[in-house]
ZADO-1210 file (C-alpha; in nm, 4 decimals, padded with zeros to 6 digits):
<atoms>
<atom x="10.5771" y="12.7020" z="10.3921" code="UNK" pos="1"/>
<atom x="10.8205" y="12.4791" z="10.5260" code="UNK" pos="2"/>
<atom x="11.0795" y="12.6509" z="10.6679" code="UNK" pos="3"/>
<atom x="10.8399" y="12.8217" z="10.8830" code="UNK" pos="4"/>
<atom x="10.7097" y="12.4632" z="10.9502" code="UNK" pos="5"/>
<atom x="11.0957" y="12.3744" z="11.0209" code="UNK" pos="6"/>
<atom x="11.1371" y="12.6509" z="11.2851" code="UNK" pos="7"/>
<atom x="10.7687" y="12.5598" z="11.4806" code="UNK" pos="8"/>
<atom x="10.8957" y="12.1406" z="11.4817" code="UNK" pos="9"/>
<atom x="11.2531" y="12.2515" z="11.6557" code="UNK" pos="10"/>
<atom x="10.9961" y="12.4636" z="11.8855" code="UNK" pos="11"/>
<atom x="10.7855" y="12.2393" z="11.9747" code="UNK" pos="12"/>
<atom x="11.0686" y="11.9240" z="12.0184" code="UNK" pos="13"/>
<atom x="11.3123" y="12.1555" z="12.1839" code="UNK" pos="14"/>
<atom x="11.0066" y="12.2342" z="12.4700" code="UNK" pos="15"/>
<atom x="11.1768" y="12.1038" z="12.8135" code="UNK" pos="16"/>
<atom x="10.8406" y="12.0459" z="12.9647" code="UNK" pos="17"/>
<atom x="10.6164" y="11.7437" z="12.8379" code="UNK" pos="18"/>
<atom x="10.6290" y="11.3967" z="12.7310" code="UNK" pos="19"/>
<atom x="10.7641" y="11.2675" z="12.4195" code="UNK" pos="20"/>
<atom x="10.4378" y="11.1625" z="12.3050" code="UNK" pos="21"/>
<atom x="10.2986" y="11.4259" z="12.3499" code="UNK" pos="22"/>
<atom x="10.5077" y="11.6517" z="12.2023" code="UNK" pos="23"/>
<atom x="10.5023" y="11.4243" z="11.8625" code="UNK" pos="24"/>
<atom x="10.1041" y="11.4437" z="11.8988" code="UNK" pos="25"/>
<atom x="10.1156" y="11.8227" z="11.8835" code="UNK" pos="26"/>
<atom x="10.3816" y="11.7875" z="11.5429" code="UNK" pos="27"/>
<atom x="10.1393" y="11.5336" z="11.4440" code="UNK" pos="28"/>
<atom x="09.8563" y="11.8128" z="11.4687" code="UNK" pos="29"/>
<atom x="10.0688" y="12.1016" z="11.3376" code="UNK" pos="30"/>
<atom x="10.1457" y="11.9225" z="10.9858" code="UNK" pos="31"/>
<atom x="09.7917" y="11.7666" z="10.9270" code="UNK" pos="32"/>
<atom x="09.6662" y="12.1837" z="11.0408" code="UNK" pos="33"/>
<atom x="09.9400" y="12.3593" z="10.8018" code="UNK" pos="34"/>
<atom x="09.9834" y="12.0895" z="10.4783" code="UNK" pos="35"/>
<atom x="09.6499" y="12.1037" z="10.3042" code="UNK" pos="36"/>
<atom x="09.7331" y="11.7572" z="10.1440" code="UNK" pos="37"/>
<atom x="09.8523" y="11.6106" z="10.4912" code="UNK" pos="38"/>
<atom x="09.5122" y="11.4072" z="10.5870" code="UNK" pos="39"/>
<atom x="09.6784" y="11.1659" z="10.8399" code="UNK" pos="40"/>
<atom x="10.0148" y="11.1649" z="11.0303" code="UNK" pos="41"/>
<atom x="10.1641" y="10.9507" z="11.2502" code="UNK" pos="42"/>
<atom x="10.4876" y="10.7766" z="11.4096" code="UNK" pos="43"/>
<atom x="10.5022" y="10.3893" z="11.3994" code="UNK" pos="44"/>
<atom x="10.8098" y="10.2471" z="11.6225" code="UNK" pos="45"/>
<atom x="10.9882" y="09.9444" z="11.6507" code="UNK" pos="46"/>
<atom x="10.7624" y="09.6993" z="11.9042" code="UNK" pos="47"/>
<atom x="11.0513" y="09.5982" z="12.1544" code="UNK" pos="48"/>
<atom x="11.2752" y="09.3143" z="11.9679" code="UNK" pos="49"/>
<atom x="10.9871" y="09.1932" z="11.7501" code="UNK" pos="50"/>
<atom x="10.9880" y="09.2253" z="11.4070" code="UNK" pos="51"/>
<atom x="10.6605" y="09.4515" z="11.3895" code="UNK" pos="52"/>
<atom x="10.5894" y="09.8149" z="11.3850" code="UNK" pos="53"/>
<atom x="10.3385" y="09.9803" z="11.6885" code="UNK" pos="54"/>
<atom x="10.1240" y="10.2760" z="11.6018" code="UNK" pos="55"/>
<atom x="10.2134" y="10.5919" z="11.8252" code="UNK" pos="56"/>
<atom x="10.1041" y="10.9185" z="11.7900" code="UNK" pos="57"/>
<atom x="09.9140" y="11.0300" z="11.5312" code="UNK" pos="58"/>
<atom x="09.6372" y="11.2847" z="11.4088" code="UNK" pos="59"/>
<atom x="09.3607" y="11.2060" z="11.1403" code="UNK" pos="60"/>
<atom x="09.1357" y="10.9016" z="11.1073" code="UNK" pos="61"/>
<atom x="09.1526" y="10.6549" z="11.3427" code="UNK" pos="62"/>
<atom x="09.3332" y="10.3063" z="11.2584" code="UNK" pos="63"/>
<atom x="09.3245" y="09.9413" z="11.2977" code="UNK" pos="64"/>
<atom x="09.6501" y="09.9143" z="11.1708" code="UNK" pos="65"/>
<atom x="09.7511" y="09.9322" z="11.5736" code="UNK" pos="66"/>
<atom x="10.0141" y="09.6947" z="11.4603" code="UNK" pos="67"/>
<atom x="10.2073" y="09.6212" z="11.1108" code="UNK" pos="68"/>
<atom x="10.4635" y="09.3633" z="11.0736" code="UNK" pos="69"/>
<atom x="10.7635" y="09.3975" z="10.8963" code="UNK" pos="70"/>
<atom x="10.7489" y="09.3270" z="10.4436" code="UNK" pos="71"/>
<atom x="10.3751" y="09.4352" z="10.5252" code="UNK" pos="72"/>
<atom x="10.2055" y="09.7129" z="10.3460" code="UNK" pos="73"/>
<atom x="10.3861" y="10.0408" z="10.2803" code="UNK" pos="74"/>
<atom x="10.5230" y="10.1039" z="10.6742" code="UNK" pos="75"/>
<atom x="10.6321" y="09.7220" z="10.7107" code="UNK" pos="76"/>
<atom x="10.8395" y="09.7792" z="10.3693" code="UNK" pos="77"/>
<atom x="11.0012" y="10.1171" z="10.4843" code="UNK" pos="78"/>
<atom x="11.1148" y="09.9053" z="10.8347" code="UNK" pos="79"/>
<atom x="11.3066" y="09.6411" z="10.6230" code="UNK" pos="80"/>
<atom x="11.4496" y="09.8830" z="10.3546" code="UNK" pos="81"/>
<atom x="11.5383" y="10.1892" z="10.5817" code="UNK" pos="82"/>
<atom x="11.4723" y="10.3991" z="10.2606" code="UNK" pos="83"/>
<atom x="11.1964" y="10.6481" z="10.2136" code="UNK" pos="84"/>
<atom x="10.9012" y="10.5687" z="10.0240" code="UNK" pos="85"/>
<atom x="10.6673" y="10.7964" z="09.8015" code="UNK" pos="86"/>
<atom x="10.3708" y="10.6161" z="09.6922" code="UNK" pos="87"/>
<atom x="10.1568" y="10.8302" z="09.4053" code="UNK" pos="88"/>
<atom x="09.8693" y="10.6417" z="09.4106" code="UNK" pos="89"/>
<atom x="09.8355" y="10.3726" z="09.6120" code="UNK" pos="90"/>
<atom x="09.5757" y="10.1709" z="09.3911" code="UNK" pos="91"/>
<atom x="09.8871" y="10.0687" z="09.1954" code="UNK" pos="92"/>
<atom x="10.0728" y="09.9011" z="09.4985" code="UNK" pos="93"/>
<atom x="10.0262" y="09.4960" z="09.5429" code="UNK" pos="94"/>
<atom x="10.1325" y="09.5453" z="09.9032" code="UNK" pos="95"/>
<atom x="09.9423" y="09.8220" z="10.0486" code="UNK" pos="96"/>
<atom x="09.7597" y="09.7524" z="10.3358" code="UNK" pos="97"/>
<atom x="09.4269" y="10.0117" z="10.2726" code="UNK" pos="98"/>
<atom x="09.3442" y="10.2688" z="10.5906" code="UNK" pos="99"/>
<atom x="09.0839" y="10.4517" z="10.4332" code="UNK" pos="100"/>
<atom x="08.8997" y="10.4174" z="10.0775" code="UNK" pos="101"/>
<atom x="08.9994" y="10.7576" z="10.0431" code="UNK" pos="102"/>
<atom x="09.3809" y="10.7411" z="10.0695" code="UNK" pos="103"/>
<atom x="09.4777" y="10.8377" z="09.7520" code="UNK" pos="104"/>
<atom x="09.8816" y="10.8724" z="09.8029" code="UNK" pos="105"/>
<atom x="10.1573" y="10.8196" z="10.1287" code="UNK" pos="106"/>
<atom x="10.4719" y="10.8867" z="10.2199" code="UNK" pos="107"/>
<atom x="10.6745" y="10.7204" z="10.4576" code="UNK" pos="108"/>
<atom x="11.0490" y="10.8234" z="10.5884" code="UNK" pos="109"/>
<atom x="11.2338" y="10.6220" z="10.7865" code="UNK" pos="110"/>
<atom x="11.3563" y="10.7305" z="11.1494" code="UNK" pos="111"/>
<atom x="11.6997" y="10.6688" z="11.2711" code="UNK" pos="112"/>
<atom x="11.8286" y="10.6864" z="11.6459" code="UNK" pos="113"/>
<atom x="12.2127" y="10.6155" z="11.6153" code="UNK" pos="114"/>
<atom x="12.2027" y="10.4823" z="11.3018" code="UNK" pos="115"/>
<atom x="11.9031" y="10.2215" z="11.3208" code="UNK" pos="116"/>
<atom x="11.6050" y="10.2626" z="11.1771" code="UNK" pos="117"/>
<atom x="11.3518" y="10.2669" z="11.4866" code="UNK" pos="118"/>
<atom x="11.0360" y="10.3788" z="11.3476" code="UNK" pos="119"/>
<atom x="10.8837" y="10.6353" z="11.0948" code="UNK" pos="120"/>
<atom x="10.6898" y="10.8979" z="10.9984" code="UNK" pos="121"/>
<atom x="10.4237" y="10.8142" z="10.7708" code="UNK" pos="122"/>
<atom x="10.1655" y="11.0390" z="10.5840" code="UNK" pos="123"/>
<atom x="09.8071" y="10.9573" z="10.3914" code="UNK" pos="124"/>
<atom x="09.7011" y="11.2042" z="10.1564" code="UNK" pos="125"/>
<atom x="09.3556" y="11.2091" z="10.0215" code="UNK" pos="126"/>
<atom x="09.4760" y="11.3664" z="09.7157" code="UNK" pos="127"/>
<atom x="09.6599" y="11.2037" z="09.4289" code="UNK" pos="128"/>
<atom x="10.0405" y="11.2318" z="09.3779" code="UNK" pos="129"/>
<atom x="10.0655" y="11.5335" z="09.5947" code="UNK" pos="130"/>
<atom x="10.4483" y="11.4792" z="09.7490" code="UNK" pos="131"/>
<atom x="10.7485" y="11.6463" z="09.6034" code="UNK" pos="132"/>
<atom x="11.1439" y="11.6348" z="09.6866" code="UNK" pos="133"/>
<atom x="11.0279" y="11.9097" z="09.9116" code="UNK" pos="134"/>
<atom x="10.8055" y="11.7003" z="10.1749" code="UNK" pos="135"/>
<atom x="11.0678" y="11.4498" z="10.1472" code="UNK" pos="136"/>
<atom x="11.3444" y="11.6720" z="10.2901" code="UNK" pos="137"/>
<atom x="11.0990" y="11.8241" z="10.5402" code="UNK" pos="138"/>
<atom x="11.0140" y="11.4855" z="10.6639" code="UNK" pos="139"/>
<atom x="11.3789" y="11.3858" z="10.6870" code="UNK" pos="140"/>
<atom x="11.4569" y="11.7340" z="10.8780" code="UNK" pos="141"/>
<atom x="11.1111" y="11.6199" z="11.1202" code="UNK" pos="142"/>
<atom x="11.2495" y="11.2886" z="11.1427" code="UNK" pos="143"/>
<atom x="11.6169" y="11.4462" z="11.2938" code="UNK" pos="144"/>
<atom x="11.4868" y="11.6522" z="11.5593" code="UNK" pos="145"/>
<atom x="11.2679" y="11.3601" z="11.6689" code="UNK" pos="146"/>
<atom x="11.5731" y="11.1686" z="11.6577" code="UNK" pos="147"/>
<atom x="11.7649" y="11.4416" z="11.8937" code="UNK" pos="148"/>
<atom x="11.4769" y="11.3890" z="12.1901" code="UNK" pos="149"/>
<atom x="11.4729" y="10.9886" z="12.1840" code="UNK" pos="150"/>
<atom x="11.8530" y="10.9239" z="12.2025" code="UNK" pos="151"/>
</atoms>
């Protein structure tokens, strides 16, 4: 499933025509459409100099979480740590900031741009403990070609 995924991401980011946001609106779309256990994606960036994360484009459920400082919740960890984060169930998290009563699970990956971390991808999933090594490298490889169109 993902390799197919891997080719329709460099398709859609490699597109000359179309903004950046909206061409990370329609990845946004295709993951949450093709990953049954995908219920909400979305990019958070770096707001400017401040040490706080701004929602951009995402698919699923809307969100007040419009804005997430840094330490906060799983997002605000990811943005201090630059490492990836897996959460199985995120009832057993102190510092989870809740979207949805029925987020069951997230995973976050960091985003780098010439070697800082300037936002991330970041994934609910309704359904418990669903992410493997697997989404993790996906989401690293989704992360890249991002990367390639923001430099």
């Amino acid at each position: 499933m993902f390799d197919k995924l891997r080719d329709q991401v460099a398709s859609i980011l490699a597109t000359e025509e179309g903004a950046v946001e909206e061409k990370l609106h329609e990845v946004c779309a295709l993951l949450k459409d093709s990953v049954a256990h995908y219920d909400w994606v979305g990019f958070y960036f770096k707001n400017g100099d401040k040490d706080e994360l701004k929602l951009g484009p995402y698919v699923g459920e809307p969100t007040d979480h419009t804005i997430i400082p840094f330490g906060k919740g799983i997002c605000g960890q990811v943005a201090v740590s630059n490492q990836n984060f897996v959460v199985p169930d995120v009832q057993a998290q102190d510092n989870y900031i809740a979207c949805s009563i029925t987020v069951k699970s997230e995973i976050v990956i960091p985003l780098f741009v010439n070697g800082e971390n300037i936002g991330q991808i970041d994934i609910d999933s309704n359904t418990p403990d669903p992410f493997s090594e697997a989404d993790e490298r996906f989401l690293e490889f989704v992360n890249e070609k991002v990367a390639a169109i923001l430099e």
